[in-house]
Structures are given as C-alpha cells and as structure tokens.
C-alpha positions as CSV (number, residue, x, y, z in Angstrom):
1,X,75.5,96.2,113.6
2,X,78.2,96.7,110.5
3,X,79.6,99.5,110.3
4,X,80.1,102.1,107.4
5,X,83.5,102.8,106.3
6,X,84.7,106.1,105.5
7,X,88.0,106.4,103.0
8,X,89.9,109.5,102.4
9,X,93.7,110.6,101.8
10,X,93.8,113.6,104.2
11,X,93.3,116.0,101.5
12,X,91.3,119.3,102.4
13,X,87.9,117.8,99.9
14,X,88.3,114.4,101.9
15,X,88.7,116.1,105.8
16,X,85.6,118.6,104.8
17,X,83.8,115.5,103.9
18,X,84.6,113.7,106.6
19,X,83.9,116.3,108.8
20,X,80.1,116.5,107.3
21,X,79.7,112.8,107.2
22,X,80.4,112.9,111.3
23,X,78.3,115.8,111.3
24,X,75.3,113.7,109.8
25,X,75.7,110.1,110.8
26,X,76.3,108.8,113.8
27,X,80.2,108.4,114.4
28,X,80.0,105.4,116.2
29,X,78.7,103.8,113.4
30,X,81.5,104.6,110.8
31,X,85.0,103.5,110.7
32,X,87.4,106.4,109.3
33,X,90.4,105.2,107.4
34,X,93.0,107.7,106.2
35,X,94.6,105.6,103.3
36,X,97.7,107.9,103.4
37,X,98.4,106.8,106.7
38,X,97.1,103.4,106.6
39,X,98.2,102.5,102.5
40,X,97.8,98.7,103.7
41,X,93.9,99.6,103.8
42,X,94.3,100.6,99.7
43,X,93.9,97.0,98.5
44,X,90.6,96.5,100.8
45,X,88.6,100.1,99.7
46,X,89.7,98.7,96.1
47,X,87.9,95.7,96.8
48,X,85.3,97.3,97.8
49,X,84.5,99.2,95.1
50,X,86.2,102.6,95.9
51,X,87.8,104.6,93.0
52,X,88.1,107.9,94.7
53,X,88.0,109.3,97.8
54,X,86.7,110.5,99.8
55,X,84.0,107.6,100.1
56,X,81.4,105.8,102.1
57,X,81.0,101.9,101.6
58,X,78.0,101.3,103.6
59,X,77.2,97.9,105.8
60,X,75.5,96.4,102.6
61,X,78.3,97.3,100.3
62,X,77.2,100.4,98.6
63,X,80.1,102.8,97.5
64,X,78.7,106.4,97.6
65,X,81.9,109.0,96.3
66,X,81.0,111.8,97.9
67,X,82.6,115.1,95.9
68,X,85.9,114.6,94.6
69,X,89.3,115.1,96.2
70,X,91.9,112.2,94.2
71,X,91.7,109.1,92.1
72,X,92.0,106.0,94.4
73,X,95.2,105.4,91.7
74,X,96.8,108.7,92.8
75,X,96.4,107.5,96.7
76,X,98.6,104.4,95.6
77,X,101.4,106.7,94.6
C-alpha cells in the first residue's frame, strides 16, 4: 500500500498539524518530511503539487493544504 506524505517546515501551524494528522490517520501509513531539514525533499512536494505546508499528498496524488503555516517559496529560502 502507498503511502501519504506529510510536508511541513517545523513551524508551530505545520507541528500542530502534523500532530492531528498522526492523531487521525494511521502513522504507519504516512511518511513525514520536515522540508527544513530535508530541503533536497523541496523539489519532489513541488512536483507534487505542494505550494504550502503543511500538506498531505495522498497515495493517488491529491494535495490537501491543511491550514496555513508558509508559502512552499518561503521554505526554499
């Protein structure tokens, strides 16, 4: 089974988000990427569709921006 992916930049929006989105869903199904500590993720949420995080791509490549917390421009500095 594919997992979901979960992006975020560490900010207090994205770590209360992620912390819900564990809470909900299953976290062996979801793959968390901080793209502060991992910038060579950046290119691959972009590709996928991300513009801000925090964010859920799902297995069939939905992008769900969940709140707000930075443009997926300010995580690339």
């Amino acid at each position: 089974m594919a997992k979901s992916i979960f992006y975020h930049a560490g900010c207090p929006v994205c770590l209360s988000a992620e912390h819900d989105i564990l809470n909900l869903i299953d976290p062996s199904t979801i793959e968390v990427i901080h793209l502060g500590d991992n910038t060579d993720k950046i290119a691959q949420a972009e590709h996928a569709g991300v513009k801000s995080v925090p964010a859920l791509v799902t297995p069939n490549g939905n992008v769900l921006h969940i709140n707000f917390g930075a443009s997926i421009q300010d995580v690339k500095g």
